[in-house]
C-alpha positions as CSV (number, residue, x, y, z in Angstrom):
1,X,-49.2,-55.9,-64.4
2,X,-47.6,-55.6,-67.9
3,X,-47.2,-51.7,-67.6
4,X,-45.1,-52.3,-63.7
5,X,-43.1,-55.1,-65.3
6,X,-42.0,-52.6,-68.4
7,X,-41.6,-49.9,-65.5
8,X,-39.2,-52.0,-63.3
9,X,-37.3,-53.2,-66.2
10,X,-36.8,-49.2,-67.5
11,X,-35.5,-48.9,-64.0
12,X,-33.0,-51.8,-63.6
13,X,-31.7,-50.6,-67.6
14,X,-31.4,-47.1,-66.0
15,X,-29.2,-48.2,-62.7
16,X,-26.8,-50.5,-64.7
17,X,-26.2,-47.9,-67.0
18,X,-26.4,-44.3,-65.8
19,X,-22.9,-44.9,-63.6
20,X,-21.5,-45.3,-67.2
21,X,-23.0,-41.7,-68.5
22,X,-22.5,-40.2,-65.2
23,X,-19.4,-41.2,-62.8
24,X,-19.6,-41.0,-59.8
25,X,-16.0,-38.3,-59.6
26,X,-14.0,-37.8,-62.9
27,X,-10.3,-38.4,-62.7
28,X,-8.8,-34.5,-63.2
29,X,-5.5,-33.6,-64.6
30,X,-4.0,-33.3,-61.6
31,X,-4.9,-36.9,-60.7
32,X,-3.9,-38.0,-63.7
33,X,0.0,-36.5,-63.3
34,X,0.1,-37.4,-59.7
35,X,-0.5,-41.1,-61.1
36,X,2.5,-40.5,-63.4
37,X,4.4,-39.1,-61.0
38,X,4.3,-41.9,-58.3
39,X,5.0,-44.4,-61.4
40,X,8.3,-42.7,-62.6
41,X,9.7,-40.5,-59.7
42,X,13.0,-41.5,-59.1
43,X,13.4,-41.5,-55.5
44,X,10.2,-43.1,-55.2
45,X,11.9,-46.0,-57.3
46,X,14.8,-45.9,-55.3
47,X,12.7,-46.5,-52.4
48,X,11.2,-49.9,-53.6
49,X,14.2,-51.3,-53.6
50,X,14.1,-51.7,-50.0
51,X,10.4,-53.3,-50.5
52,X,12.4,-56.5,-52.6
53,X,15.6,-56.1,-50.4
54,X,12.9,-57.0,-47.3
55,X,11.4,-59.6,-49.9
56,X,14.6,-61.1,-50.4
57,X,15.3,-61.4,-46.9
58,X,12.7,-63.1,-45.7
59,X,13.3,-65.8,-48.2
60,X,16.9,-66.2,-46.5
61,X,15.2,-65.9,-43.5
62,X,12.8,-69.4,-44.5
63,X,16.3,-70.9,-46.5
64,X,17.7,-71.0,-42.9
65,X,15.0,-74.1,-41.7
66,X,16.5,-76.2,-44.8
67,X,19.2,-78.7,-44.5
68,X,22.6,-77.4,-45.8
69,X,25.2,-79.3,-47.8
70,X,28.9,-79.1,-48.2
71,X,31.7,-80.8,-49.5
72,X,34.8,-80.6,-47.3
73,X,37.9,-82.6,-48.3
74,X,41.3,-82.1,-46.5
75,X,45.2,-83.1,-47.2
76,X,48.0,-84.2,-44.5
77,X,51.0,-85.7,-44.5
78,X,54.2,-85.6,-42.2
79,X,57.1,-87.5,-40.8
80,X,58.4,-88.1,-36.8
81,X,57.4,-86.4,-33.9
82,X,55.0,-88.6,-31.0
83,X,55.1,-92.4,-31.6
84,X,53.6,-95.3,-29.4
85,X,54.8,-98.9,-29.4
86,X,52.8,-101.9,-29.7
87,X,54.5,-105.4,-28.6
88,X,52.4,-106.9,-31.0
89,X,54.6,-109.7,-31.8
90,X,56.0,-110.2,-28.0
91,X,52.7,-110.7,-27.4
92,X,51.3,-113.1,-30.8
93,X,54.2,-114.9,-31.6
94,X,55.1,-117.7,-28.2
95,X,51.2,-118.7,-29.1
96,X,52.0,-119.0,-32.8
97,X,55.1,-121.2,-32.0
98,X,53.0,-123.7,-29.9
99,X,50.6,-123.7,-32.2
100,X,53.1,-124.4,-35.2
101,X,54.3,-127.4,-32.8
102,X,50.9,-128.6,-32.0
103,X,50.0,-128.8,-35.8
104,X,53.3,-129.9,-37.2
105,X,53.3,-126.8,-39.5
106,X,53.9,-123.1,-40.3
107,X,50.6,-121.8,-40.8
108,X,50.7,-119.3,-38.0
109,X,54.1,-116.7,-39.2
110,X,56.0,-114.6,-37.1
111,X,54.7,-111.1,-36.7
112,X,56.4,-107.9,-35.6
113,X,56.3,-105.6,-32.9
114,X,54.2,-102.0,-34.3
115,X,55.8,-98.9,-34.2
116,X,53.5,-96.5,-35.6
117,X,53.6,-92.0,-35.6
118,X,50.7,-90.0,-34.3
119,X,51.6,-87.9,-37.4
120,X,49.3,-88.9,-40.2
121,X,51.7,-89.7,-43.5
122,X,50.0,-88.8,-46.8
123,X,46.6,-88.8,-45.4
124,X,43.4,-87.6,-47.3
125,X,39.8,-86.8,-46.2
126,X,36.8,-86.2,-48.7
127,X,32.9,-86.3,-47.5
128,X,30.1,-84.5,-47.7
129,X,28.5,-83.0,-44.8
130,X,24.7,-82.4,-44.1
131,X,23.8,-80.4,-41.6
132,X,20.1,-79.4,-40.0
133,X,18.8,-77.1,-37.5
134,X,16.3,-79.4,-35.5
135,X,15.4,-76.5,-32.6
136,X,16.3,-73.5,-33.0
137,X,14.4,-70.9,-31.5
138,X,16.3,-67.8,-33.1
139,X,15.3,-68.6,-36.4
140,X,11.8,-68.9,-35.8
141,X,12.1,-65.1,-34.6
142,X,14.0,-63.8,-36.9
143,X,11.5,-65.0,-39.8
144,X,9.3,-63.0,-37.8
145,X,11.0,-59.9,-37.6
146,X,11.9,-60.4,-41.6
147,X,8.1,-60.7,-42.1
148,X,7.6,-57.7,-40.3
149,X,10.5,-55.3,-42.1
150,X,8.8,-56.1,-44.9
151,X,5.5,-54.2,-44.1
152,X,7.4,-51.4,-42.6
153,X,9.5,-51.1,-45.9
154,X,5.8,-50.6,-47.3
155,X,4.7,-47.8,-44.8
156,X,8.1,-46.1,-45.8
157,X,7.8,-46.2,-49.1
158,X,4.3,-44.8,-48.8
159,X,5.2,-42.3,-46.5
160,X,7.4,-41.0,-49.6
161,X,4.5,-41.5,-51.7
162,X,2.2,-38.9,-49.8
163,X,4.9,-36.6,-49.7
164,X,5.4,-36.8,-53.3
165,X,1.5,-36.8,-54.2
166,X,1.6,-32.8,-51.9
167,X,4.7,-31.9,-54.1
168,X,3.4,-32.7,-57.0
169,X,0.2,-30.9,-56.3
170,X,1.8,-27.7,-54.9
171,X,4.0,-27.5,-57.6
172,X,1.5,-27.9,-60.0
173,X,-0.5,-25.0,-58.4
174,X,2.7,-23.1,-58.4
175,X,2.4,-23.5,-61.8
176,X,-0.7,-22.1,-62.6
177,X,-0.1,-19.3,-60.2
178,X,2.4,-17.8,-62.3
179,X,0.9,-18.5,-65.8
180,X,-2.1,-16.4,-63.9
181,X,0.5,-13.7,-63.3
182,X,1.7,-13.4,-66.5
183,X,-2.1,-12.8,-67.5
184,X,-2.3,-10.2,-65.2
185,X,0.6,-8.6,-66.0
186,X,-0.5,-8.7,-69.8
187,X,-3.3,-7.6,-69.2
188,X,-1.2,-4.3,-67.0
189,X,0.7,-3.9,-70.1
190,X,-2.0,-3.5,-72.3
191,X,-3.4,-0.9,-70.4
192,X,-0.3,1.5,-69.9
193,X,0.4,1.0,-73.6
194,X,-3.1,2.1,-74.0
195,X,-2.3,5.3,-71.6
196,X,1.0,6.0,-73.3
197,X,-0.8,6.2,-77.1
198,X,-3.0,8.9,-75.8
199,X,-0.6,11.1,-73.8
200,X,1.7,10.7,-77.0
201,X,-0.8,11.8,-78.8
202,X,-1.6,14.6,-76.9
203,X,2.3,16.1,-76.7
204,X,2.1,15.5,-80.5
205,X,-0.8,18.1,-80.6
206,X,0.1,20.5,-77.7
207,X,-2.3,19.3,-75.3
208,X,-0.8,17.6,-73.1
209,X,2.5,17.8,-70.5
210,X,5.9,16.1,-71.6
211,X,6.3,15.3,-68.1
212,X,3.1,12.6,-67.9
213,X,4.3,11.8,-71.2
214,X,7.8,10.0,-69.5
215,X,5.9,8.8,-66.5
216,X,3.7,6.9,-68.9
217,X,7.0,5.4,-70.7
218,X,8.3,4.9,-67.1
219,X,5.5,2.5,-66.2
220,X,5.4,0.6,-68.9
221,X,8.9,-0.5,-68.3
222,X,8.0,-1.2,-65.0
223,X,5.3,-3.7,-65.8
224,X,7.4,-5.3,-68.8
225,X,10.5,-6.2,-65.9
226,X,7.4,-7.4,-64.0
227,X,6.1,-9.6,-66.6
228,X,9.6,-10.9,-67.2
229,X,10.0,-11.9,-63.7
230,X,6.3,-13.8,-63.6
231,X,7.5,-15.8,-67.1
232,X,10.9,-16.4,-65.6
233,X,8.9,-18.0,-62.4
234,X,6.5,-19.6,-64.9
235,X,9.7,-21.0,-66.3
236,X,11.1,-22.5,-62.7
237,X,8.0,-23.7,-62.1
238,X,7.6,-26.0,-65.2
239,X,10.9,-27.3,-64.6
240,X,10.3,-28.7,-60.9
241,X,7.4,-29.8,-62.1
242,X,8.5,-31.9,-64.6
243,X,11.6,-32.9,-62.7
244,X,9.1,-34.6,-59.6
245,X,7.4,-36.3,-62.6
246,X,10.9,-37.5,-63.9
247,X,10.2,-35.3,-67.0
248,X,12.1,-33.4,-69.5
249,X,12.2,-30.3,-68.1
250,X,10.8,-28.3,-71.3
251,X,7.4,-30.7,-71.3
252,X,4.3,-28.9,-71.9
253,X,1.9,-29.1,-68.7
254,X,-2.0,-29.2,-69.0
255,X,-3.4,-26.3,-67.6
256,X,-7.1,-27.7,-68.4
257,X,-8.0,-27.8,-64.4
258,X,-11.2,-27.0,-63.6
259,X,-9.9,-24.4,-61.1
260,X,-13.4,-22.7,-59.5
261,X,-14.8,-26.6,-59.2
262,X,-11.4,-27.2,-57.0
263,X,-12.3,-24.8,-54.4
264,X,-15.6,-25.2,-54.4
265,X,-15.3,-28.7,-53.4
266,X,-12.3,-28.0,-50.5
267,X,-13.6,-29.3,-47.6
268,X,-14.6,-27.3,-44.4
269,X,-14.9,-29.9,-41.8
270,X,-12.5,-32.6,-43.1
271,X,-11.4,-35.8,-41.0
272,X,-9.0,-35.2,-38.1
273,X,-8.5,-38.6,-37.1
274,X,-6.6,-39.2,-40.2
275,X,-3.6,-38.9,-37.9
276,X,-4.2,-42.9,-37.7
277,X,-3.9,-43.5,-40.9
278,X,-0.5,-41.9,-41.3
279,X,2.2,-44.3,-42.7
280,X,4.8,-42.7,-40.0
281,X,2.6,-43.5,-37.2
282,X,2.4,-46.9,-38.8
283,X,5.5,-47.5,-39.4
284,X,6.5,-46.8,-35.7
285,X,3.8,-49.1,-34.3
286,X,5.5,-51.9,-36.8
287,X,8.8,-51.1,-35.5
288,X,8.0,-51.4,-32.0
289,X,6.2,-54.8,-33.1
290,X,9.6,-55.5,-34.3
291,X,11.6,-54.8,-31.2
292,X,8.7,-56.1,-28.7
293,X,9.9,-59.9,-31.0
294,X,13.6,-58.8,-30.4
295,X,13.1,-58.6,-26.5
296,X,11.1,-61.7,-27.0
297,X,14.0,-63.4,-28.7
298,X,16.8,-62.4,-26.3
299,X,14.8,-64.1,-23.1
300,X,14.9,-67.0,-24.9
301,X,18.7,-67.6,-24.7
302,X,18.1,-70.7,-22.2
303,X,16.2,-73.1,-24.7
304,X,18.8,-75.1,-26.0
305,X,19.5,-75.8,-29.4
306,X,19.7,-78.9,-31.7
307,X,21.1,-79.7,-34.9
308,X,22.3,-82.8,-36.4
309,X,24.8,-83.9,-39.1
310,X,25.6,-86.7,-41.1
311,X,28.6,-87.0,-43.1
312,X,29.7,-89.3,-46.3
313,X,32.8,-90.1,-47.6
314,X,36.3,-91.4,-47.6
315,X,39.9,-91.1,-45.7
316,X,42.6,-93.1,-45.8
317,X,46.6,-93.1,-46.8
318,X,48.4,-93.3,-49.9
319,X,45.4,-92.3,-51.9
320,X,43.7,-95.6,-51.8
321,X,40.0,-96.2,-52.3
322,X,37.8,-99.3,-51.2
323,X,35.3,-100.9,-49.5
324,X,37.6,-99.8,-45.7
325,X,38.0,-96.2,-46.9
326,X,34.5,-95.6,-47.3
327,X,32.6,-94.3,-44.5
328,X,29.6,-92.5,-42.8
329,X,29.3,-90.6,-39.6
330,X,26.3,-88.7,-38.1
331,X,25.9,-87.0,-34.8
332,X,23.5,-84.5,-33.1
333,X,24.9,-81.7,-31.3
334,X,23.2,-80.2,-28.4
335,X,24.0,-77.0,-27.2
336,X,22.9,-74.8,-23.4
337,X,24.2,-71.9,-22.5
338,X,25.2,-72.0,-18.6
339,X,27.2,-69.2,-17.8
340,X,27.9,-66.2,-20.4
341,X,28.9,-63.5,-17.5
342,X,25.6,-61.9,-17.9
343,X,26.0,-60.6,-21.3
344,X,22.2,-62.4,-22.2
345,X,21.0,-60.4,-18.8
346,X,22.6,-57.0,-20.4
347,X,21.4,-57.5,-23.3
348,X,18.1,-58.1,-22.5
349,X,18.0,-55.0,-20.6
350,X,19.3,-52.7,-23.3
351,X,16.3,-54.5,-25.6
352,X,14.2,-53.2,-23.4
353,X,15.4,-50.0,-23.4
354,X,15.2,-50.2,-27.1
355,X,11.4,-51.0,-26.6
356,X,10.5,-47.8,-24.7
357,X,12.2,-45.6,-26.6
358,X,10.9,-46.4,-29.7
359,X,7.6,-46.2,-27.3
360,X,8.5,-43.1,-26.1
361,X,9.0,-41.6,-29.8
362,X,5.4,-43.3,-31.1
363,X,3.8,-41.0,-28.7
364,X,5.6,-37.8,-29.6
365,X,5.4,-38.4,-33.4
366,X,1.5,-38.7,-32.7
367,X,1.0,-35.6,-30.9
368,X,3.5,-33.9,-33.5
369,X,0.8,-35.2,-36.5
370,X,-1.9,-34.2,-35.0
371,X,-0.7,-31.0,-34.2
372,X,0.1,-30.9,-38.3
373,X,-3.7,-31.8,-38.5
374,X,-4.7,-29.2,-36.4
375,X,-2.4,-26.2,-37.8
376,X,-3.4,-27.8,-41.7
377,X,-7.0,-26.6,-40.7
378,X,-6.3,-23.6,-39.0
379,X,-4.0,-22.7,-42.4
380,X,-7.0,-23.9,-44.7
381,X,-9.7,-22.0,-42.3
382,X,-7.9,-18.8,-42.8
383,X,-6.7,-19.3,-46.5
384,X,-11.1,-19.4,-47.6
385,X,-11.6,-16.1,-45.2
386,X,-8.6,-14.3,-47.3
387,X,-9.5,-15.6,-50.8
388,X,-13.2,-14.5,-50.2
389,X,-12.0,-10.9,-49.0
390,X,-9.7,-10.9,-52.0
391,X,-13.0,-11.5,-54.3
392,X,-14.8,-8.5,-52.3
393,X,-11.3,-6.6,-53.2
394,X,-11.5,-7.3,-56.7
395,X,-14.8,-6.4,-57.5
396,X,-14.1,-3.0,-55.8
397,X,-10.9,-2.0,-57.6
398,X,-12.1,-3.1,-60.5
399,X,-15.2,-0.6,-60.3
400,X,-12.8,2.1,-59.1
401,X,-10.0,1.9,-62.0
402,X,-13.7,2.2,-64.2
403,X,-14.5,5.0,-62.4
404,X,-11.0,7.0,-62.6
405,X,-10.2,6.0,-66.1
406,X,-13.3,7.6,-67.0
407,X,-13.1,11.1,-65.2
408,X,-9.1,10.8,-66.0
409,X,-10.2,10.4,-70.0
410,X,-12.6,13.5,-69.3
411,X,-9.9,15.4,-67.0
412,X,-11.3,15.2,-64.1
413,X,-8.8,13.0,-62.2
414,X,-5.2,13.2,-62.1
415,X,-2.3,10.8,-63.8
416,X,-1.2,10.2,-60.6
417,X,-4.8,8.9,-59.4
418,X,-5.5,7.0,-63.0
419,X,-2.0,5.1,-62.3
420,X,-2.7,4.6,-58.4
421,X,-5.9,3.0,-59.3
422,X,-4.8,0.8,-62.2
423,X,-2.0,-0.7,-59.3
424,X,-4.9,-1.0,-57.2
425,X,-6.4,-3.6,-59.5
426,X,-3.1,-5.3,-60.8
427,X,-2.8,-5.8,-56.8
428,X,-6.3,-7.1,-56.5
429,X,-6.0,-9.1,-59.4
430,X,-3.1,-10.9,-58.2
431,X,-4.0,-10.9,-54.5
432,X,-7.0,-12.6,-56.1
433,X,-5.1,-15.5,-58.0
434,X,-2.5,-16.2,-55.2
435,X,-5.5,-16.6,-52.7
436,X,-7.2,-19.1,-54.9
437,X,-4.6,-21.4,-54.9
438,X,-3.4,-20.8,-51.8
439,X,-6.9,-22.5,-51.0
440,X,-5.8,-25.4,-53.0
441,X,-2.4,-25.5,-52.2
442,X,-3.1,-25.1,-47.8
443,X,-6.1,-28.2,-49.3
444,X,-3.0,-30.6,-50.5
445,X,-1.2,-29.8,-47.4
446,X,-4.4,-30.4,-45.1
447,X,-5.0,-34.1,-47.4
448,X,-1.3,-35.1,-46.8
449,X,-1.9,-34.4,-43.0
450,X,-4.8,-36.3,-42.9
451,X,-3.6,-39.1,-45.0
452,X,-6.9,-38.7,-47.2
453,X,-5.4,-39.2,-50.8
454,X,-5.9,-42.6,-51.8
455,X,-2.3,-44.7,-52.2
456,X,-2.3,-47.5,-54.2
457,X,0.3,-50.0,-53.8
């Protein structure tokens, strides 16, 4: 029992730790500058700006539920114009005069007729207004639709991202394809120098013809314009790389990839219902979410709308203030559209409209990506069958140059056939490289098709 106890704790000790030793995938370079990349890329930043844009809106979208406040004051004066009369004192004063009598005094005065203008003179209003929305069905909907644009700033934004990860992946392997050509032409111009030493040396002791002696000069100039074409790609290369990174251009690139590890792990049969996962695709669906709430919104024009207002504050003449000048007012406003001409019923139909378009569009953008998927595969299929022929090729022009740079050493072959094999192999050796990474680069194209890279938001 002691001996299974020790056993099972070795065990647990072993499982808790051995993820630690051995991970389950190590990050590569390439991960690592496609993680810079989507953290500096300009455009990519420029991009999130509609992500808090959308943000921002939906907070003026909740603002519009709160009560709003406002001070409105106004100013008027004038003289003449429309006038009423009031026979305020034809009417007042025969009861005052009996009155007078009846008390034996003077306590009730005479008053005058009013004349008074409709024309306000020197009058002043100040209050403060508060207004609410108590129904309103249009701003329910449009905090909807504001919700909404927000998630479909987020599928656009990764849509960008995807797009960026492939660039930065094929430009990296663009990269490394033409550091590989430089090595290949290196290697090219180590050999003709080789070849031009000995036929200089054999002019120099009458052995050999002045004629392979310039053909041998003539082809090393060839490869040295060749190999200043390959580092004047390497060049380009480095610098679109380390533009989509938002990089000086001059910045050193690691070129520590593990490349025969990244073909060896390209899959063969990889997921074609990644067409689902595509942000376009998703983005789509939310815009049709959106216009399916705008359709709903616009046959909603007959609910009628409330809102009510309550203002505080003081009007009168001459500037005065008291207790009489102070006042408050509140109301509720109801509102029901009757007749509009039919613009509602219009506009309802060209929602609609809207709505199968954008429907229409869904379909064709999904039978356009998985099309994509299925050309990707094809691309990829094709792009193993032609890097495993270039291996076959390689190993065979390799064996011949061997064999002619022997017999042309011993004069057997020919300058002519010792140069036409050492193409063969400069041609084999880059045939070689550019299938390799085409592997890789038709395996980025096949992942953003798929939607298999991992985006983290």
């Amino acid at each position: 029992m002691k001996t299974n106890y020790s056993l099972l704790t070795f065990t647990l000790v072993v499982c808790l730790f051995l993820p630690l030793v051995y991970p389950a995938k190590a990050q590569t370079v390439l991960d690592i500058y496609v993680k810079e990349g989507l953290q500096h890329n300009l455009v990519l930043q420029q991009k999130s700006v509609g992500i808090e844009k959308a943000l921002l809106a939906l907070k003026e979208a909740n603002a519009a539920f709160l009560p709003t406040v406002a001070i409105n004051s106004s100013y008027i004066t004038g003289q003449g114009g429309r006038y009423f009369d009031f026979p305020l004192g034809d009417m007042l004063n025969p009861v005052y005069q009996t009155l007078n009598q009846l008390t034996d005094s003077k306590d009730f005065s005479q008053v005058s007729n009013v004349e008074a203008y409709l024309n306000p003179s020197n009058f002043y209003d100040a209050h403060v207004r508060t207004s609410l929305p108590i129904v309103n069905s249009n701003l329910h909907y449009n905090r909807d639709i504001q919700k909404q644009r927000i998630e479909l700033q987020e599928h656009e934004v990764n849509t960008y991202k995807r797009e960026l990860t492939k660039d930065i992946k094929l430009a990296y392997y663009n990269y490394l394809t033409a550091l590989a050509g430089i090595d290949v032409y290196q290697s090219t111009l180590n050999l003709v120098n080789k070849n031009l030493a000995v036929n200089e040396s054999l002019v120099k002791n009458g052995k050999g013809l002045p004629a392979n002696l310039i053909r041998a000069r003539s082809e090393v100039e060839k490869v040295n314009a060749a190999l200043t074409t390959a580092q004047t790609q390497v060049k380009n290369a480095q610098h679109y790389f380390n533009f989509l990174l938002n990089k000086p251009l001059d910045a050193d690139i690691d070129t520590s990839y593990q490349l025969a590890e990244a073909v060896a792990i390209v899959p063969d049969t990889p997921d074609l219902t990644g067409v689902e996962k595509r942000e376009e695709l998703l983005a789509l669906r939310r815009g049709r979410q959106i216009q399916e709430t705008v359709c709903e919104m616009n046959r909603q024009f007959w609910v009628p709308q409330v809102s009510g207002f309550l203002d505080v504050g003081t009007q009168t003449q001459d500037w005065k203030f008291n207790n009489k000048a102070r006042y408050y007012l509140g109301g509720v406003q109801l509102d029901i559209p009757v007749f509009t001409g039919n613009r509602n019923k219009y506009r309802i139909q060209q929602s609609d409209l809207d709505l199968k378009q954008i429907t229409l569009q869904e379909n064709q953008v999904t039978q356009q990506l998985q099309l994509a998927i299925t050309v990707a595969q094809n691309n990829i299929s094709a792009a193993q069958r032609e890097y495993q022929s270039a291996l076959v090729q390689l190993k065979a022009a390799e064996s011949y140059y061997r064999l002619i740079e022997v017999g042309f050493r011993e004069g057997i072959y020919s300058l002519i056939e010792f140069i036409d094999a050492r193409n063969q192999l400069t041609s084999a050796q880059l045939q070689k490289n550019m299938q390799t990474y085409k592997v890789l680069q038709n395996a980025a194209t096949l992942e953003r098709e798929t939607a298999a890279y991992v985006i983290s938001n």
